[in-house]
N, C-alpha and C positions, 0 to 999 in steps of 0.2 A: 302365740307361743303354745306347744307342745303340752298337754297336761300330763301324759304318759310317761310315768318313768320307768325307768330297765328293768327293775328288777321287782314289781308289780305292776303289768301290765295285765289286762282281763283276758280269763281262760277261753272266752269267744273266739278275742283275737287271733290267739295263740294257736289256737285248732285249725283255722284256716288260713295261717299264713304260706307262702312257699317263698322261697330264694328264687331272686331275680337274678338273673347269668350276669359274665363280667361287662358284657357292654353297657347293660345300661348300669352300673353301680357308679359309673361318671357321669351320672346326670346332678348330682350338687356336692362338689367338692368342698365348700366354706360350710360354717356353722348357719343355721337359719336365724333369723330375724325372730325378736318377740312378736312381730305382728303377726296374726295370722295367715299363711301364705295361699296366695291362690291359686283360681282356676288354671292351668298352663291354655293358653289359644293352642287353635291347631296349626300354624301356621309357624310352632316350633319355639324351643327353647332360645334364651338369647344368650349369646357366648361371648367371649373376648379374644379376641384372634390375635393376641400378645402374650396371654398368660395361658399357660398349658392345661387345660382340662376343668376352664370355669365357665359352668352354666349358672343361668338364673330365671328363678322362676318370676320375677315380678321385676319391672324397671326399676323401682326404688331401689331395687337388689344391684341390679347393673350398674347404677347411678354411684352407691354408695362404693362398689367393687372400684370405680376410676378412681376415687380419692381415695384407695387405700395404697398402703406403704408398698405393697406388695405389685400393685401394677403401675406403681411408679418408680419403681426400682426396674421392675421389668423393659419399663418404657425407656430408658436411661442408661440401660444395657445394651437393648437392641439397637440403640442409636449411636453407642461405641461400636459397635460391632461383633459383642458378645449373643450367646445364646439364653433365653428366656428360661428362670427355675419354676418350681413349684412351690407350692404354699408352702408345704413340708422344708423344703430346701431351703427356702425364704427365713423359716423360722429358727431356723438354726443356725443361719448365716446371722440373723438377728441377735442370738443367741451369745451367739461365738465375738462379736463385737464388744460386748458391755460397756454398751453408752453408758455415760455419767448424768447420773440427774439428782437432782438436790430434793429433801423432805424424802419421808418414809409413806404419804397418801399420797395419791394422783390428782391431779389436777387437770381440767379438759385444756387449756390454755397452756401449758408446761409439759403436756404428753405430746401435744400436737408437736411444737417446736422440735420436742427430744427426738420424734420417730423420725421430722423432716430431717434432720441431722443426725439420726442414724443412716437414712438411706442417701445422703450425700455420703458421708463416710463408709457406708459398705459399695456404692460405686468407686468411688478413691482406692477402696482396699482392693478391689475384684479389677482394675487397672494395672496395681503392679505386682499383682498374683498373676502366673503365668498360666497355673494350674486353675481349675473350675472347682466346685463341690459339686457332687453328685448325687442326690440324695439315693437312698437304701430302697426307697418304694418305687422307685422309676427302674423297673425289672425286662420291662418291655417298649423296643424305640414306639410303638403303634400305638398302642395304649395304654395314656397316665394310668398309672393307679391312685387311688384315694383310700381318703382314711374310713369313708363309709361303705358299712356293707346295708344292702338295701335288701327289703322283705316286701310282698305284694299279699296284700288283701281285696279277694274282689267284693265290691264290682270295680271300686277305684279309689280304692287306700293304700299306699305307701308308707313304710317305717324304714328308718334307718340308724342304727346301732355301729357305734367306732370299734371298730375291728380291733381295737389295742385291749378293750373289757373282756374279751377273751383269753380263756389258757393257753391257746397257739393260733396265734393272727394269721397265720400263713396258712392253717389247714381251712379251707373255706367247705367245705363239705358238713364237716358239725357244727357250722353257726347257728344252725335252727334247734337240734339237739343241745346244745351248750343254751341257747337262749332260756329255752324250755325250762333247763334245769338253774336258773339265776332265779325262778320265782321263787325256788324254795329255800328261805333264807336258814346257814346254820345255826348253833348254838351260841349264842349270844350277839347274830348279826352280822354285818358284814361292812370292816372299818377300813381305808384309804390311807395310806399318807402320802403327803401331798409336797415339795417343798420348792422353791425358786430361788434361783442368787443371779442376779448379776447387776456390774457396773457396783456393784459396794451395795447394794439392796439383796435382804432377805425375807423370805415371810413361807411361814411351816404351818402345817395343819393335821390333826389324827383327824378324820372326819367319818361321822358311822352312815353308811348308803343305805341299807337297808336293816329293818328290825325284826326278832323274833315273827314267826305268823302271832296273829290276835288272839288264835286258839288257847297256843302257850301262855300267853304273856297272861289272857283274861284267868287262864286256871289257876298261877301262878299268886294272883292278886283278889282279896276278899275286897270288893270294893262295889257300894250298896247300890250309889249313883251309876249312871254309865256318865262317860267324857262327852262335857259338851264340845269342848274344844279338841278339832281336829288335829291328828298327830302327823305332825312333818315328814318328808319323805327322806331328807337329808338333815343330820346334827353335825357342829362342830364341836369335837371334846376338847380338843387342845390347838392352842392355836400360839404362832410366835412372829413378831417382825421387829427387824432392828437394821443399821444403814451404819455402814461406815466407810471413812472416806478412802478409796482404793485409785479411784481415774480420775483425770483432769475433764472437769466441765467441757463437753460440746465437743470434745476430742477423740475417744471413747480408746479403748488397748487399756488393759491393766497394766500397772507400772513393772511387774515380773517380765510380762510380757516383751515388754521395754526394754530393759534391763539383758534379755537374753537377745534382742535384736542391734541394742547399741551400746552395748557395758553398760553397767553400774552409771547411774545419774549422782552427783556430787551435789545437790541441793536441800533446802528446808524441806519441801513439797515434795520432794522425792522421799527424802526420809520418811516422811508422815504419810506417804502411801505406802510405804513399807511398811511400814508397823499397822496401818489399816488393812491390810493383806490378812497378815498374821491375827491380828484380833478378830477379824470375820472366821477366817478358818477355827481358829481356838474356840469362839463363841460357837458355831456351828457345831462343831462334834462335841464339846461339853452338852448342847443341847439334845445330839442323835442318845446319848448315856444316857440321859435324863428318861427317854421317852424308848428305851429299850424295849420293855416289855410289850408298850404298845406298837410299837414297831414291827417284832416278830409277832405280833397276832393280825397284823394286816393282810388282807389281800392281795392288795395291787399298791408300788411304792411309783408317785409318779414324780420325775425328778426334769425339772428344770434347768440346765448349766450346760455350759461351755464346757471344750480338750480339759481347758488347766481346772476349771470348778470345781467340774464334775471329779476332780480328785480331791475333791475335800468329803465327800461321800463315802465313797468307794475307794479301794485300791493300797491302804495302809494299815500297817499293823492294829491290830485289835479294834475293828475294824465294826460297826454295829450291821451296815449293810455289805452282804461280801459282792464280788466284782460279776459274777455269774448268778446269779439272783434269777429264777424266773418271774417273781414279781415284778420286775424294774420295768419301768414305762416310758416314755416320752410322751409330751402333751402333743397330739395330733393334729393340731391347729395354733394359728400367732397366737404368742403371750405378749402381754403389755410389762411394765413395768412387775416388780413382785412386793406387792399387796397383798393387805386380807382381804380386800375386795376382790385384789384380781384374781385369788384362790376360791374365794364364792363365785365367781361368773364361770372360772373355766369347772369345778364343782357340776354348777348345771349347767351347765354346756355337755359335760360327760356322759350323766346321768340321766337325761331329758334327752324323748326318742326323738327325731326327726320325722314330722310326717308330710307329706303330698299327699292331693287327690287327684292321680289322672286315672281318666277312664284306657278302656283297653286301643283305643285308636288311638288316643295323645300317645302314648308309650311309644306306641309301633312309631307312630312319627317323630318322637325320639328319639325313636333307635336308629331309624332312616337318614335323620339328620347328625347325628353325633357321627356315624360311620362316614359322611360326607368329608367332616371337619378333621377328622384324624388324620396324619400325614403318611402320606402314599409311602410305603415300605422300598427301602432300596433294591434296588438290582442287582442282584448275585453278580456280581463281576465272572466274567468266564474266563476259565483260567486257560490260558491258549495252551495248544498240545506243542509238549514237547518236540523241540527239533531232532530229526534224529542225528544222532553222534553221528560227526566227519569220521572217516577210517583214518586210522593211526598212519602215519606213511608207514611204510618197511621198510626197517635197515638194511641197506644189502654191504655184505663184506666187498672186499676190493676186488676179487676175484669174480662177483654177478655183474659188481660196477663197469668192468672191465668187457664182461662178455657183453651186456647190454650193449656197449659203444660200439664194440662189433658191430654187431647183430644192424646197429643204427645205420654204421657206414655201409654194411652193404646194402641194405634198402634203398637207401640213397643212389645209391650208382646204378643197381639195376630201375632203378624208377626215372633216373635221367640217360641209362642208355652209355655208360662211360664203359664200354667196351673195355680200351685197355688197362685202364686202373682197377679194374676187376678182376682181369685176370694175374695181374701183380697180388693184387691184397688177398685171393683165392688160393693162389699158390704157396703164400706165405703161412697165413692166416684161416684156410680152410679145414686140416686136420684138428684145431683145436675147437671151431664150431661145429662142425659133423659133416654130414654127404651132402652132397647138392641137394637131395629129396628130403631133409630135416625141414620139419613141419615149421614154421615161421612162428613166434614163440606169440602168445595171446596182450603181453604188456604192450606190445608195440605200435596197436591198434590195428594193423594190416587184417582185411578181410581174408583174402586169400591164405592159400594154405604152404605152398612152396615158391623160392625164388622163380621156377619157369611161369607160373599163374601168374606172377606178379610182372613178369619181361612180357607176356604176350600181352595180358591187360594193357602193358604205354605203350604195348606196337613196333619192339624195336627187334627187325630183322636181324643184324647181324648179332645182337647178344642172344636171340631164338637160337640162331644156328651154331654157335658154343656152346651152350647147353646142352642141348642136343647131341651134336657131334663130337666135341671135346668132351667134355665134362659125363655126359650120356643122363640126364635126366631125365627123370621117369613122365613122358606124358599123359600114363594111365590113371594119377592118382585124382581123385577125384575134388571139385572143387567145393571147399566148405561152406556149411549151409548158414547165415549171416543169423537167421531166425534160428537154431538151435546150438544150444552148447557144446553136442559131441557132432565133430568134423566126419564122421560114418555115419549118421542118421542118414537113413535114406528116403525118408519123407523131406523132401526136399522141396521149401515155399516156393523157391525160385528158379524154377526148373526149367527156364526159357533159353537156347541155346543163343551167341550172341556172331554168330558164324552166317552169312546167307545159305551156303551148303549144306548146314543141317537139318534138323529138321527143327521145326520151333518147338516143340513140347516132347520132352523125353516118354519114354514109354515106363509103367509103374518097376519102381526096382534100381531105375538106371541113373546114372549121376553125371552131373559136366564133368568136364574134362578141363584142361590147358585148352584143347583147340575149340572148344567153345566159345571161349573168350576172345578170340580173335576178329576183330574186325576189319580188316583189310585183307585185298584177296594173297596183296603179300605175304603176309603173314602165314597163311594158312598153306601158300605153297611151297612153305619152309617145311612144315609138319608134313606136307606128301612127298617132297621129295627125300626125305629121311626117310623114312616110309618106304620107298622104292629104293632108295640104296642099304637100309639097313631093318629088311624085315622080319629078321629072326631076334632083334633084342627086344619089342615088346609087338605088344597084341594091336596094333598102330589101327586096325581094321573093325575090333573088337571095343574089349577096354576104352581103347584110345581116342574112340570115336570119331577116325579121320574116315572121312567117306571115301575115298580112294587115292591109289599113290600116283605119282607124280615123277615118269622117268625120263631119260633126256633123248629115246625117241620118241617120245608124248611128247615134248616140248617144242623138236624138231618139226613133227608133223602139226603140232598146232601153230609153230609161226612157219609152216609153207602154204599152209591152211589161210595165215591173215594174208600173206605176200597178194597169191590169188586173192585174194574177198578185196585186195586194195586196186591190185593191177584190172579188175573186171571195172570198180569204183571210176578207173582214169580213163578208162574205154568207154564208159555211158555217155562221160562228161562231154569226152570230142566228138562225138557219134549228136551228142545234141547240138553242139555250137554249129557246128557242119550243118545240122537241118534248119537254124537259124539264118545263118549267112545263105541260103538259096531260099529260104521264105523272102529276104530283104531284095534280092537281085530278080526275084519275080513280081514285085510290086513296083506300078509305074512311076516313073520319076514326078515328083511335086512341081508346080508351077515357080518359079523364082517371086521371089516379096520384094517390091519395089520401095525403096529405101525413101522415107518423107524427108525432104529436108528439114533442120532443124528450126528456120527461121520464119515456115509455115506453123507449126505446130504451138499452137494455144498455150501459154505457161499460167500455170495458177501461182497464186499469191502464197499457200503455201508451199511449194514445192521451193519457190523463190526465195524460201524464210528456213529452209532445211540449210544445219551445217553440215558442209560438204557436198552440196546440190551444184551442180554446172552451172546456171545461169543465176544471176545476182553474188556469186560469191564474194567480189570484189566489194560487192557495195554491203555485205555483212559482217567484213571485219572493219570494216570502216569505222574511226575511233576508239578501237583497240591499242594498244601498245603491243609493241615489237614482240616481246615473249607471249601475250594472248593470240597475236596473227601466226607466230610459231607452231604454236599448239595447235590449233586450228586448221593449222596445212596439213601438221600430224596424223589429225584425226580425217580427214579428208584423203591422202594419202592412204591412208589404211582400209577405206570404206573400198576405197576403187581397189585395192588387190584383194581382196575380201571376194567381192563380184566378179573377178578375174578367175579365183580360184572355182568359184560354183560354177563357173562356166566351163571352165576345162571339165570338172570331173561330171557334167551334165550332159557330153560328149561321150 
């Protein structure tokens, strides 16, 4: 056990203490043992990989941590398939219960039972809670917090001081400053109140932690002797405990409690926990009046109680502790039943430092392994990128609706070539969509730019030569460039003419045409001969990109042109057969082949065994039926005019 108390500890220590950072302040979460604690091995602290953030420095420690309430509640949880609390959490869960236990002292054989049946019935209750408790010090999913803050002395001494004895638990940066100044006790000392209820058990305490310095007190005092007898580190001034009956034995829920989950109970034992309610409460604050003055000259007020208890304290008119108090405390580790004993143990428990001895490699190896055991931090889920927004459709009035279908049917016709329903739906229908050269609207997906681009593109001659001649569209307009948005870019990707006549790659500046797109030589000698009958409506030469025209003594002279190229063609042919038939009448006539008889000639087995072979045939349908001998002549039949035929044309 710790001889060191808080709030005289020696000015040595003091000098060379420093704050240990947060990782290692979870190397012992429970209170230490009276024994004294040892050496840690190098080979690491030993943990519990059920309960969140308990180490122990010595097996007896471990040993004792599996039969406690706390890791068998744990144990009992995770095999429901709840998540594991902390001590903190445990004790308030504990707390909040108020098991029923009979006598006003503790008993080892009566605690035992009461805690086992506490932690049966806080599983039962944590069953049909939907909801968890959370506890207030679990701030971070990574690292438990605990209730100790931990100080290093080298070469390898450790202290540790409850973080709740401070003016503000939360600021960790002045625990060394704040420690420092705890040695110097004030004016008349420095006194605690202490108090606990539950389950119908009470026990209060004014308790004084620290005394004048010796300086004062000796100046203060004419006295000839000095004290042989050493002066206590902790007094109690006032102390109170009383029990009345509020819950049913081994059941635990105050009867209020009850009452607000199932109406009013209509019983003896009901009523007599009612009125044990009331006279615990009544007693209680008669008591807080009583001890007023010492109350307000307290320090630190540490209160023990449950949601509904803790409103016997706090929270009502005239009121001895008010509800925002910065003294108010909670006890930072399990309480037992509420005794004056269990108020002297948790006392020094408070007051009494915490020490270890690891040297500076044990540490480091505890900080190596505690960072091991901690649980791996979740993954940021990634939040997937926004899709982007669908375009709204456009409304179109009746009248877009209207021209679109247009626009649709004539694509249609000139991309199948319906000559004369086109010029029906033209004639009707074309003043209210524009000139034959109106650029072909970009909705409709058509690459091309005008109706004639899109008639040479499918190849159809006779609606080329309507365009052209009737209707007179323009074939200088240039064809639009599929890679740019504006139809006059004249950087032009695709600048490959699709005509054999032209030339494949335009020159820089110059754009396809209509007769670019032509691939049949038909096609293109639609464009020359318009071209030669009608040279003055466009630049057919130029612009137009037709490489020359096409007139109908050109045509004349090119088919007297094939007539000749065909009549020389008929004249090689007889000019050769003619030198054939006098090569054949100049070569001497062949010897005659003397014809073997057939009944000389050798027949193999299988030639004899072929169907449709001349010799053996009779004797291979033999045992067939009438319609297989049928078949067989069939195919026999058919072999031999087969052989007929290759002979004639082998002639």
């Amino acid at each position: 056990m710790s001889q060191y108390h808080v709030y005289s500890l020696p000015v040595e220590l003091l000098d060379i203490l420093t704050p240990r950072n947060a990782v290692n302040e979870s190397q012992l979460s429970k209170p230490t043992s009276p024994e004294p604690p040892e050496i840690a091995t190098s080979s690491g602290p030993r943990t519990c990989n059920i309960c969140q953030g308990a180490t122990f420095l010595a097996l007896d420690d471990q040993r004792a941590h599996f039969r406690s309430d706390w890791h068998r509640y744990n144990v009992k949880t995770r095999l429901a398939g709840g998540k594991p609390v902390t001590e903190s959490a445990f004790t308030q869960l504990v707390d909040a219960l108020e098991d029923s236990l009979s006598g006003s002292e503790s008993s080892s054989d009566e605690g035992d039972s009461s805690e086992s049946d506490a932690v049966t019935n806080l599983v039962n209750k944590a069953k049909q809670q939907t909801r968890s408790s959370t506890p207030d010090e679990e701030r971070t999913p990574n690292a438990p917090q605990t209730a100790l803050t931990w100080f290093h002395s080298p070469p390898s001494t450790q202290i540790g001081v409850y973080k709740a004895l401070y003016s503000n638990p939360k600021n960790a940066s002045n625990y060394l400053d704040e420690l420092r100044e705890m040695q110097h006790s004030p004016e008349g000392g420095r006194t605690w109140a202490m108090f606990m209820v539950a389950g119908g058990h009470f026990a209060g305490a004014i308790v004084r932690v620290s005394r004048q310095s010796e300086d004062e007190d000796v100046a203060g005092k004419s006295s000839k002797k000095p004290l042989n007898k050493p002066r206590a580190d902790t007094e109690v001034l006032f102390h109170k405990t009383f029990h009345r009956y509020t819950t049913r034995r081994k059941q635990g829920g105050s009867q209020s409690l009850n009452d607000n989950a199932k109406g009013n109970a209509k019983s003896a034992g009901a009523l007599l926990r009612r009125y044990g309610e009331q006279s615990l409460r009544d007693d209680i604050r008669n008591l807080l009046l009583e001890w007023r003055e010492e109350i307000d000259a307290c320090e630190r007020i540490w209160i023990r109680a449950n949601g509904s208890n803790r409103k016997i304290f706090v929270g009502y008119d005239d009121a001895v502790i008010l509800k925002g108090d910065d003294r108010l405390r909670t006890f930072p580790f399990p309480t037992r039943r509420p005794t004056q004993s269990e108020l002297a143990r948790c006392l020094l428990e408070l007051t009494r430092v915490k020490v270890t001895h690891f040297t500076e490699e044990a540490l480091r190896e505890q900080d190596e392994a505690y960072l091991q055991f901690l649980p791996k931090p979740k993954p940021v889920p990634t939040v997937p990128a926004p899709e982007p927004e669908k375009p709204k459709p456009i409304k179109l009035t009746k009248e877009e609706e209207l021209l679109r279908e247009k626009w649709n049917r004539l694509l249609e016709m000139v991309t199948k070539g319906r000559l004369e329903p086109l010029k029906a739906f033209w004639d009707r229908e074309g003043p209210n969509i524009g000139s034959i050269d109106a650029r072909i609207p970009e909705w409709t997906g058509e690459r091309r730019a005008t109706l004639l681009q899109v008639a040479t593109q499918a190849g159809h001659e006779d609606l080329i030569l309507w365009l052209l001649e009737e209707v007179r569209a323009n074939p200088t307009i240039p064809v639009s460039n599929p890679k740019s948005d504006d139809p006059d870019d004249p950087d032009d990707g695709d600048n490959r003419s699709d005509a054999s006549d032209a030339p494949k790659t335009l020159t820089k500046g110059s754009r396809r045409t209509a007769y670019d797109l032509a691939r049949s030589k038909g096609v293109r000698d639609v464009f020359r001969r318009c071209a030669a009958a009608h040279p003055d409506w466009w630049d057919w030469l130029g612009a137009g990109r037709v490489p020359s025209v096409l007139s109908q003594q050109m045509e004349q002279v090119q088919e007297e042109k094939k007539k000749e190229r065909r009549k020389g063609l008929k004249d090689k042919v007889r000019e050769r057969e003619a030198r054939e038939r006098e090569k054949e009448k100049e070569q001497p006539p062949s010897p005659p082949v003397q014809e073997v008889p057939k009944s000389s000639m050798p027949q193999s087995n299988s030639m004899s065994n072929r169907l449709g072979g001349s010799t053996g045939a009779g004797e291979g349908v033999a045992g067939l039926t009438a319609e297989m001998r049928a078949k067989v002549e069939r195919e026999r039949r058919a072999r031999a005019a087969e052989a007929r035929m290759k002979a004639l044309a082998s002639r």
